[in-house]
KOLPAPA-754355 format. One record per residue: residue in three letters; x, y, z of N, C-alpha, C in turn; residue number from 1. Coordinates in Angstrom, 2 decimals. Each point is the difference from the previous one (the first is absolute). Layout:
BEGIN
  code      npx      npy      npz     capx     capy     capz      cpx      cpy      cpz  pos
   Ala        X        Y        Z        X        Y        Z        X        Y        Z  NUM
...
END
This chain:
BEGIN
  code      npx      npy      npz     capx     capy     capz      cpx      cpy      cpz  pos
   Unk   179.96   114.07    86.61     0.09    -0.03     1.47     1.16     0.86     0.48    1
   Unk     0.12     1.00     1.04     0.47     1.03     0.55     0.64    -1.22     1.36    2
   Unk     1.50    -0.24     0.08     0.57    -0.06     1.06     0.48     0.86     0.40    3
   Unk    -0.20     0.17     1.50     0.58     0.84     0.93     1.33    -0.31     0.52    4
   Unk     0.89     0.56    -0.20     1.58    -0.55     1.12    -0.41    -0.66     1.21    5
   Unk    -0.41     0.61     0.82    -0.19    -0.35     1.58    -0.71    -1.04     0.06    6
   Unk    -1.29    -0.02    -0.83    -0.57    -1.43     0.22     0.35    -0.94    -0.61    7
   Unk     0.52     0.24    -0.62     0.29    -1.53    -0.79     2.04    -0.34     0.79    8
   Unk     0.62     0.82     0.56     0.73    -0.14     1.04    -0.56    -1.18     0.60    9
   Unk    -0.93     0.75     0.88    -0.55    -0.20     1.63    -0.49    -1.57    -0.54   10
   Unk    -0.44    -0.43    -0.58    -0.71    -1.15    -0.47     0.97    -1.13    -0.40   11
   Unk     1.26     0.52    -0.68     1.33    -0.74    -0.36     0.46    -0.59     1.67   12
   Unk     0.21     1.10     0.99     0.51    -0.43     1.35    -0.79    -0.41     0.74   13
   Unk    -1.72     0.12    -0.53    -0.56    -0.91     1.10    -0.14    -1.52    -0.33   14
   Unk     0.15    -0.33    -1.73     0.06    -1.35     0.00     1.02    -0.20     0.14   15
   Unk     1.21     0.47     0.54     1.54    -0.65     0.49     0.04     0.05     1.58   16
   Unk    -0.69     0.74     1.07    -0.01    -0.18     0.42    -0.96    -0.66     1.21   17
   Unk    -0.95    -0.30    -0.89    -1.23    -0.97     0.91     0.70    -1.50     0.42   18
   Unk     0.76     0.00    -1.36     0.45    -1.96     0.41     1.07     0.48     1.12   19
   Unk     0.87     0.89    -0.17     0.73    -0.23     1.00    -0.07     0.34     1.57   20
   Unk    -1.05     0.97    -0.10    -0.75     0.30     1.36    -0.67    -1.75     1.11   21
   Unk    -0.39    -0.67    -1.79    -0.85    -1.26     0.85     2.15    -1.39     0.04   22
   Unk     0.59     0.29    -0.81     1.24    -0.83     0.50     0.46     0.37     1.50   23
   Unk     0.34     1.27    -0.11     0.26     0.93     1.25    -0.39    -0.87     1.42   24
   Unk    -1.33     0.18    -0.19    -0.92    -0.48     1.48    -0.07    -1.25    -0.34   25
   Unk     0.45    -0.79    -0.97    -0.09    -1.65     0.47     1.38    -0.39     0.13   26
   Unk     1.09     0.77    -0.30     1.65    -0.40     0.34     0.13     0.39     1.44   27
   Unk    -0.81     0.85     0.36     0.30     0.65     1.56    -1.46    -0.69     1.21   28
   Unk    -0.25    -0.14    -0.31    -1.30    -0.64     0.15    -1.03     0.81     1.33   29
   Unk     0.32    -0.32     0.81    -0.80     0.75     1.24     1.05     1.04     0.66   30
   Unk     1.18     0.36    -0.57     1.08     0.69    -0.01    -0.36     1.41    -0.45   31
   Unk    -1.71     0.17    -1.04    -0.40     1.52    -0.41    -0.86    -0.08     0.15   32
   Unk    -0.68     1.19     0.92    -1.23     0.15     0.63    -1.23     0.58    -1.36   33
   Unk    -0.85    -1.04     0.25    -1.17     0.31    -0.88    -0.46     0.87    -0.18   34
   Unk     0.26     1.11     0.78    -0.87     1.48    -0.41     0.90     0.13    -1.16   35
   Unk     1.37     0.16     0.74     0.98     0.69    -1.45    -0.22    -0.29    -1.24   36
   Unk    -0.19    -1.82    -0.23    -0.11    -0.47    -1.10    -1.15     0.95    -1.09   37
   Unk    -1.22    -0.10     0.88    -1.50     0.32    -0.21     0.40     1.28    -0.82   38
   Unk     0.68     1.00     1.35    -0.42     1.64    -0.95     0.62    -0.25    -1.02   39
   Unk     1.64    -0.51    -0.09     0.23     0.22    -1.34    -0.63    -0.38    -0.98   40
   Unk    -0.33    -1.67    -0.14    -0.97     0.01    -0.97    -1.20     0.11     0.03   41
   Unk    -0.57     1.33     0.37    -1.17     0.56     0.14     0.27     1.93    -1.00   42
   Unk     1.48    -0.15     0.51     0.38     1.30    -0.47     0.36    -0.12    -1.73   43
   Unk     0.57    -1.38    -0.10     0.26    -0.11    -1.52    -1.22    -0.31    -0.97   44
   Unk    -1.53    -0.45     0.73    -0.68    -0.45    -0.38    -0.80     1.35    -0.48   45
   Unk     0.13     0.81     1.31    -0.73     1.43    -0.29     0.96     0.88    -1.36   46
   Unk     0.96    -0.12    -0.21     0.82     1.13    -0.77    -0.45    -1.11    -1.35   47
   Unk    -0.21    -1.13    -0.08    -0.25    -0.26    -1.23    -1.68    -0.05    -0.34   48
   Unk    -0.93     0.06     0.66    -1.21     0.43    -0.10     0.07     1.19    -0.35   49
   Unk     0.42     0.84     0.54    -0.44     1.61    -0.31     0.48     0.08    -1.15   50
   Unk     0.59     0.36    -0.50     0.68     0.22    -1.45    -1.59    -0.47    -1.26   51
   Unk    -0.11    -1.26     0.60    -0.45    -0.62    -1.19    -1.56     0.26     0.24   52
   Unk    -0.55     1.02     0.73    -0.90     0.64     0.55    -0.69     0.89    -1.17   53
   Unk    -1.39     0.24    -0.29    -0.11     0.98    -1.10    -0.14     1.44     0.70   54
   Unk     0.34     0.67    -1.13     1.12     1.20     0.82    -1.53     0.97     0.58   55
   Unk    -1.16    -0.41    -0.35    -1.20     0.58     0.30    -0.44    -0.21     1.34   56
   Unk     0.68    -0.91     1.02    -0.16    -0.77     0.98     0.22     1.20     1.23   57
END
C-alpha cells in the first residue's frame, strides 16, 4: 500500500478535529451559528473523501 503525505495528513486532522468542532458548538452553544459549524465539517468531510477517491474518478 502506497501512502500519500497529504492524505494521510488530512485524515490525521480530520479525526482530531471533528470531536472538537462538535465540543466547540456544545461549550458555546447557540453562541456559533450553524452554517459555520456545517461548512466546516462539510469541508473536512470533503478533503477526507477525495483523497480516498480512486484516482480514475
Amino acid at each position: 500500500m502506497v501512502r500519500r503525505g497529504p492524505s494521510v495528513s488530512m485524515g490525521q486532522w480530520a479525526l482530531l478535529l471533528l470531536p472538537i468542532l462538535f465540543l466547540y458548538e456544545g461549550l458555546l452553544g447557540s453562541g456559533v451559528p450553524r452554517s459555520t459549524t456545517l461548512s466546516c465539517t462539510m469541508l473536512i468531510v470533503c478533503a477526507t473523501a477525495v483523497p480516498t477517491m480512486p484516482e480514475g474518478a
